[in-house]
Backbone as a printed PyTorch tensor [residue, N CA C, xyz], in Angstrom:
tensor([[[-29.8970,   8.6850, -29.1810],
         [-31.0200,   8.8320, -30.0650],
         [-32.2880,   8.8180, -29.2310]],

        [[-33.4550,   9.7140, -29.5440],
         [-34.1190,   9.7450, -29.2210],
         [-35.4470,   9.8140, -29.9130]],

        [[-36.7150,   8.9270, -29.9130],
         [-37.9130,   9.2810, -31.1100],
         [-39.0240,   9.3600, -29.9780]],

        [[-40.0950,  10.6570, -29.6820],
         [-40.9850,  10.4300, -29.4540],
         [-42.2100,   9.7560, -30.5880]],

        [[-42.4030,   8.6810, -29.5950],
         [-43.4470,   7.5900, -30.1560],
         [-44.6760,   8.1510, -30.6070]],

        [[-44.9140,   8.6230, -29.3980],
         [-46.4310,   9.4090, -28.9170],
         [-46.7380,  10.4230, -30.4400]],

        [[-45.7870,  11.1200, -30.8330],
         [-46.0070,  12.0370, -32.1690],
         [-45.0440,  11.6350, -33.7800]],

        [[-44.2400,  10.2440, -33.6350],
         [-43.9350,   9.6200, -34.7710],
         [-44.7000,   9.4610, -35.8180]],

        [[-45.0600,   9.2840, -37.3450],
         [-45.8850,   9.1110, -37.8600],
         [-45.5380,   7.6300, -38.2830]],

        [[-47.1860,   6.5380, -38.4420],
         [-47.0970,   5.0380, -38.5800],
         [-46.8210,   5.4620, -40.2730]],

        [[-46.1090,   3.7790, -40.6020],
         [-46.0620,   3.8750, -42.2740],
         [-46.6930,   2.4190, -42.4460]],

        [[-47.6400,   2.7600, -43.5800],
         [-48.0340,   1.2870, -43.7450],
         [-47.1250,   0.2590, -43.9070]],

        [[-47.5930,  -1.3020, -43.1180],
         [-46.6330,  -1.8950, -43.4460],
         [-47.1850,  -3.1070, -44.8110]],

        [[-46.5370,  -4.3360, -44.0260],
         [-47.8740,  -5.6420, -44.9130],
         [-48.8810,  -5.9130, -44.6070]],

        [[-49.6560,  -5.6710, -45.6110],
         [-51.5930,  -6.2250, -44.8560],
         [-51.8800,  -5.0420, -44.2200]],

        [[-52.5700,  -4.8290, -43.5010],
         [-52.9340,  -3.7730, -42.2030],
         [-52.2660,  -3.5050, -41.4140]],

        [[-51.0080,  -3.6200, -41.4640],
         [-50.3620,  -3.8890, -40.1380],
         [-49.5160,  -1.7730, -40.4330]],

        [[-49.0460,  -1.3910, -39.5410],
         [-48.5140,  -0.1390, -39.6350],
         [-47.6560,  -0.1250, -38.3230]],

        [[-46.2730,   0.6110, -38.9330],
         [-45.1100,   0.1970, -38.6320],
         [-44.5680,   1.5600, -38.0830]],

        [[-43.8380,   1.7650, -37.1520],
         [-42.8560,   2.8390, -36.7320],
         [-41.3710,   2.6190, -36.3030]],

        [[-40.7340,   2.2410, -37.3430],
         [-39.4770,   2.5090, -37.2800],
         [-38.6060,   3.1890, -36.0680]],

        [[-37.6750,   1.9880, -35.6000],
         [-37.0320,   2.6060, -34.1990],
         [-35.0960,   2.9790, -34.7330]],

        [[-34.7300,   1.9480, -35.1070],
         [-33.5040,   1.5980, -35.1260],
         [-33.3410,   0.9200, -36.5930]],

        [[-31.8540,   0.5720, -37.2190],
         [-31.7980,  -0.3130, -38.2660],
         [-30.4690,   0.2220, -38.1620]],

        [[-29.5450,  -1.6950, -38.1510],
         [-27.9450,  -1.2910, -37.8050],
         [-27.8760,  -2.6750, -39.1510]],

        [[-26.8630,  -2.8610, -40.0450],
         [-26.5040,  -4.4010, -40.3230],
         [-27.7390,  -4.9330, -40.8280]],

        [[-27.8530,  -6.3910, -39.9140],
         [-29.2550,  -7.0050, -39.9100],
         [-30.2790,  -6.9710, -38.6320]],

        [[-29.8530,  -5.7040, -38.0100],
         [-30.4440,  -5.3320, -36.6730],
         [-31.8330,  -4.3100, -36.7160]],

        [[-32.9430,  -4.8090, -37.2290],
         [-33.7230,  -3.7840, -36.9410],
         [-34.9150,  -3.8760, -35.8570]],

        [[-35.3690,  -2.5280, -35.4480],
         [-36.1370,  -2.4140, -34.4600],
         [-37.2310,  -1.8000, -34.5450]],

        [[-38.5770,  -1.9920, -34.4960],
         [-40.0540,  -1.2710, -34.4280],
         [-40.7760,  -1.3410, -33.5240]],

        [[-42.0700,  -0.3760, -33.9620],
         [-43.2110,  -0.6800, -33.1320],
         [-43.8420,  -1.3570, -34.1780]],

        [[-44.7180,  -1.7510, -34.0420],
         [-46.0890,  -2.7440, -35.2750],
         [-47.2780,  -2.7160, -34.6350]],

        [[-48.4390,  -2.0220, -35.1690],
         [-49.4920,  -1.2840, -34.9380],
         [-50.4310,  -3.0220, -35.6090]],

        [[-51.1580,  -3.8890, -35.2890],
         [-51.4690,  -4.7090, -35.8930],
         [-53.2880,  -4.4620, -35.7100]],

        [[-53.9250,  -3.8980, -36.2920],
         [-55.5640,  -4.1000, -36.6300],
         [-56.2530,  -5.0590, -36.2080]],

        [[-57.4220,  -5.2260, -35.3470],
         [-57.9350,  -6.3390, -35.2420],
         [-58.4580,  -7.2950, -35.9460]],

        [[-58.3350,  -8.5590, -36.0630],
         [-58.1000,  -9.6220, -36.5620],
         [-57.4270,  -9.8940, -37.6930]],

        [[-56.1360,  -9.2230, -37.8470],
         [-55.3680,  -9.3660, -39.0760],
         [-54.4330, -10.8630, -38.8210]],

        [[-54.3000, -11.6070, -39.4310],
         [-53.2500, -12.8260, -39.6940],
         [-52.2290, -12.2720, -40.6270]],

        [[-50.5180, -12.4580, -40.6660],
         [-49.5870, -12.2570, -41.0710],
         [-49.2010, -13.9230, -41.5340]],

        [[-48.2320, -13.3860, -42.9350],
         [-47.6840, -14.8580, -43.5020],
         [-46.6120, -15.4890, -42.6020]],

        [[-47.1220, -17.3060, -42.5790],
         [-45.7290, -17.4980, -41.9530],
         [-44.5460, -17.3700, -42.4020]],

        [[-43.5470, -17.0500, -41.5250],
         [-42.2460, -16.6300, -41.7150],
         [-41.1450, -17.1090, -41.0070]],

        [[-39.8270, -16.9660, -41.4610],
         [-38.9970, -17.2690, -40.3640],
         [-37.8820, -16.0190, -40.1740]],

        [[-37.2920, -15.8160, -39.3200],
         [-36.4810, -14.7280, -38.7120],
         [-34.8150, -14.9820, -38.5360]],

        [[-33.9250, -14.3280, -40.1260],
         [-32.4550, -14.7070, -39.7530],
         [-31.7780, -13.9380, -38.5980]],

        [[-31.6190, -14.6910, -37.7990],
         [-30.5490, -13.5890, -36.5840],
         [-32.0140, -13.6440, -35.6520]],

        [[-33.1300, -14.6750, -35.6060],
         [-33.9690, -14.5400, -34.3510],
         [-34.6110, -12.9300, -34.1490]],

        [[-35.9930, -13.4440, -32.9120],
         [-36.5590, -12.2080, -33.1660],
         [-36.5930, -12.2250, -31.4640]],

        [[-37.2630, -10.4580, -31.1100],
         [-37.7390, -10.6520, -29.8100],
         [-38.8350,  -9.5690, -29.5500]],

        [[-39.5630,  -9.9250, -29.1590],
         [-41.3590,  -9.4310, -29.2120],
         [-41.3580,  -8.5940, -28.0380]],

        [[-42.0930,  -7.6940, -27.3950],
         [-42.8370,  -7.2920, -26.3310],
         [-43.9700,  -6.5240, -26.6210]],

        [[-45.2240,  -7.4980, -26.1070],
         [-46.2690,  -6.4290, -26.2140],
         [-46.6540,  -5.8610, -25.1430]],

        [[-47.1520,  -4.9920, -26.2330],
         [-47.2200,  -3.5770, -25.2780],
         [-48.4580,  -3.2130, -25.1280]],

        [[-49.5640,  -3.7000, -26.5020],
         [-51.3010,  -3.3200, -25.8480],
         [-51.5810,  -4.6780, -26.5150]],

        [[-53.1340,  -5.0890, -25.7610],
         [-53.7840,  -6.2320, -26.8940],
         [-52.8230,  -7.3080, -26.8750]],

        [[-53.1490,  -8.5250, -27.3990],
         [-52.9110, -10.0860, -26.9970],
         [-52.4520, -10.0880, -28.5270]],

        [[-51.3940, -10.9480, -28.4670],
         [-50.4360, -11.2380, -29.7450],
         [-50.5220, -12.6700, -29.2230]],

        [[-50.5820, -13.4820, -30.8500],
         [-51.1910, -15.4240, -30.9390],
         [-49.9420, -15.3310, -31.9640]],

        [[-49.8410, -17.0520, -31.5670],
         [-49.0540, -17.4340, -32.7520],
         [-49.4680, -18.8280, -32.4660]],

        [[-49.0020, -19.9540, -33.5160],
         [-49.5830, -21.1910, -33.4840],
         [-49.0940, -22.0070, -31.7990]],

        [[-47.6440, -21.4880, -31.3540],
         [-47.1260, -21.3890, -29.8840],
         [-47.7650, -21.1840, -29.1240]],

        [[-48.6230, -19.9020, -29.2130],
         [-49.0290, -19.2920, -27.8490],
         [-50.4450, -17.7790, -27.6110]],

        [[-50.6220, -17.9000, -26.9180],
         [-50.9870, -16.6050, -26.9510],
         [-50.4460, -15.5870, -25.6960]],

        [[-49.9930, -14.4190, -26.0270],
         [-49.1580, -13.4130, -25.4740],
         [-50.0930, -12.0320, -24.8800]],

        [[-50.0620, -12.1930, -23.6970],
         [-51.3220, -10.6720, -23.5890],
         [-50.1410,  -9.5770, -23.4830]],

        [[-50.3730,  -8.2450, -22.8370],
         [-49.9090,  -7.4210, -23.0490],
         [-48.6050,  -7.4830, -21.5580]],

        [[-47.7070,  -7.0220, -21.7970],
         [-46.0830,  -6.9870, -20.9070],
         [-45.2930,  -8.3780, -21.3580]],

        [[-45.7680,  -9.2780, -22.2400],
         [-45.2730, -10.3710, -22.3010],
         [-44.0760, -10.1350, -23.1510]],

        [[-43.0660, -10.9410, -23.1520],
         [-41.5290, -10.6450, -23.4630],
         [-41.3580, -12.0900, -24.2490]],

        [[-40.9790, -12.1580, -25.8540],
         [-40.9540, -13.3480, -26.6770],
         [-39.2600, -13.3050, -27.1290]],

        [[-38.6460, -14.5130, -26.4900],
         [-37.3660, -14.7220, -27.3450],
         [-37.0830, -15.6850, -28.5550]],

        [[-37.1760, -15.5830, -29.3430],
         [-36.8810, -16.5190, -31.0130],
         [-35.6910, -16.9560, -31.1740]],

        [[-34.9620, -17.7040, -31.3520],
         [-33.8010, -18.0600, -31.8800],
         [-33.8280, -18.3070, -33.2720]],

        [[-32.5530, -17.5420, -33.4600],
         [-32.2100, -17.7700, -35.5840],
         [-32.6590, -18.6360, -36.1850]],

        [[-33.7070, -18.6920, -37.0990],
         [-34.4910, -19.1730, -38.0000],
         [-35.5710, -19.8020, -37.4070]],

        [[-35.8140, -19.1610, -36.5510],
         [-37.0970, -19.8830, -35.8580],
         [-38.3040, -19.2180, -36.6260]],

        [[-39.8860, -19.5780, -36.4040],
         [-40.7030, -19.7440, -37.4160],
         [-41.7730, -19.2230, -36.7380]],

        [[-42.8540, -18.5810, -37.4670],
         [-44.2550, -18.8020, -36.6170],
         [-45.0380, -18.0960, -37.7950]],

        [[-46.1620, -18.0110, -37.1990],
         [-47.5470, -17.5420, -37.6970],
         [-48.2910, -17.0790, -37.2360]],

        [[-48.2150, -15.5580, -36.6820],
         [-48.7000, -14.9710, -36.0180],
         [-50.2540, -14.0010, -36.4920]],

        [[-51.2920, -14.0250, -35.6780],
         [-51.8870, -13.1460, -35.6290],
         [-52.6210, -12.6710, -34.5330]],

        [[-53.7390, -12.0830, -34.9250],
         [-54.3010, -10.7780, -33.4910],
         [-55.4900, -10.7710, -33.5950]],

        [[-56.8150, -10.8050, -32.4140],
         [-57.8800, -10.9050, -32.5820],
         [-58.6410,  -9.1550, -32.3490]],

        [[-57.5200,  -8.2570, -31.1290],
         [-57.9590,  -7.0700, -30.7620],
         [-56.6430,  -6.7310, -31.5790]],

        [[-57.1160,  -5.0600, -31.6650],
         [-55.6890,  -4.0220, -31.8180],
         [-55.0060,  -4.4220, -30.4550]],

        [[-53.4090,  -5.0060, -31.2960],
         [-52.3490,  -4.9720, -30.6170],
         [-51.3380,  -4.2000, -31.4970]],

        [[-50.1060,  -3.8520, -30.5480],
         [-49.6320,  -3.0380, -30.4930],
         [-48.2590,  -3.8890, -30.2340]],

        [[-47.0530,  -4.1720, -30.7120],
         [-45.4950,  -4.8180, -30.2980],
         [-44.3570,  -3.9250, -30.2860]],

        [[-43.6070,  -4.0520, -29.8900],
         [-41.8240,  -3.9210, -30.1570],
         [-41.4220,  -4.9020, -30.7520]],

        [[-40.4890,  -5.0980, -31.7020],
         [-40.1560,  -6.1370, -32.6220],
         [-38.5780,  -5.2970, -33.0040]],

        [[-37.9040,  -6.4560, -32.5550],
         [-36.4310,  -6.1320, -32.5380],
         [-36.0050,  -7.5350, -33.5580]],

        [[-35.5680,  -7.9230, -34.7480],
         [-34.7400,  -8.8000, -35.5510],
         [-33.1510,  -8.6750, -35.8520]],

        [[-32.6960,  -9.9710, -36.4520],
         [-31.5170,  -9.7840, -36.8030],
         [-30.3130, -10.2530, -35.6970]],

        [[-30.6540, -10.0940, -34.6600],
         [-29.4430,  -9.2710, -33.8900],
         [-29.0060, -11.0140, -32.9180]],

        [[-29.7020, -11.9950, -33.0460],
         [-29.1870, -12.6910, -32.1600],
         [-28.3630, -14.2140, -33.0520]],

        [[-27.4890, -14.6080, -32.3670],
         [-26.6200, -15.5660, -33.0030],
         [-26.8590, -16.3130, -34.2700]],

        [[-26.1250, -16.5710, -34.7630],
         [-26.5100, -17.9460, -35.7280],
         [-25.8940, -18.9530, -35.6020]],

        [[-24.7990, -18.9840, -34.9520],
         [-24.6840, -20.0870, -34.4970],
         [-24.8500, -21.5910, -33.5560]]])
C-alpha cells in the first residue's frame, strides 16, 4: 500500500484537529493529525496503547512536552491530555499494542 501524503485530502476531525487516514486493521488504526495552534483535546485513554511521532511543531501533554522527531510509546489504557501551542503535525498509530 501506498498513500501520497503530500496530495491526500485532510478530513475534519474533533475540535480543529484534521485527520488523514493511513491504515485501519481490527483495533489497529493509523494517521496523520493536523492539530491548529493552540487547540487542547479531551482527556482520554487508549485500548491497545498508543504511539506518537511528531513530525512538525511541539506536541504537550500533562507528561511532557515533545518537539518535532520525538517518538511516544503508551501502554494499554494509558491516559493523557494533550495539547499544542504551534501547528503541529503527528503520526498516531492505536490499538495495536498488548493488553496484557
Amino acid at each position: 500500500m501506498r498513500i501520497d501524503t503530500g496530495n491526500s485530502p485532510w478530513r475534519p476531525g474533533i475540535g480543529g484537529l484534521e485527520v488523514m487516514s493511513l491504515h485501519e486493521f481490527e483495533h489497529e488504526h493509523v494517521a496523520l493529525v493536523k492539530w491548529p495552534a493552540g487547540e487542547r483535546f479531551q482527556p482520554h485513554r487508549h485500548f491497545g496503547g498508543e504511539e506518537i511521532l511528531v513530525l512538525s511543531g511541539r506536541f504537550q501533554d500533562e507528561h511532557g512536552s515533545y518537539p518535532a522527531h520525538t517518538w511516544i510509546r503508551s501502554p494499554h489504557m494509558s491516559g493523557h491530555y494533550p495539547f499544542v501551542e504551534e501547528e503541529t503535525i503527528i503520526w498516531v498509530k492505536t490499538g495495536h499494542l498488548g493488553v496484557g
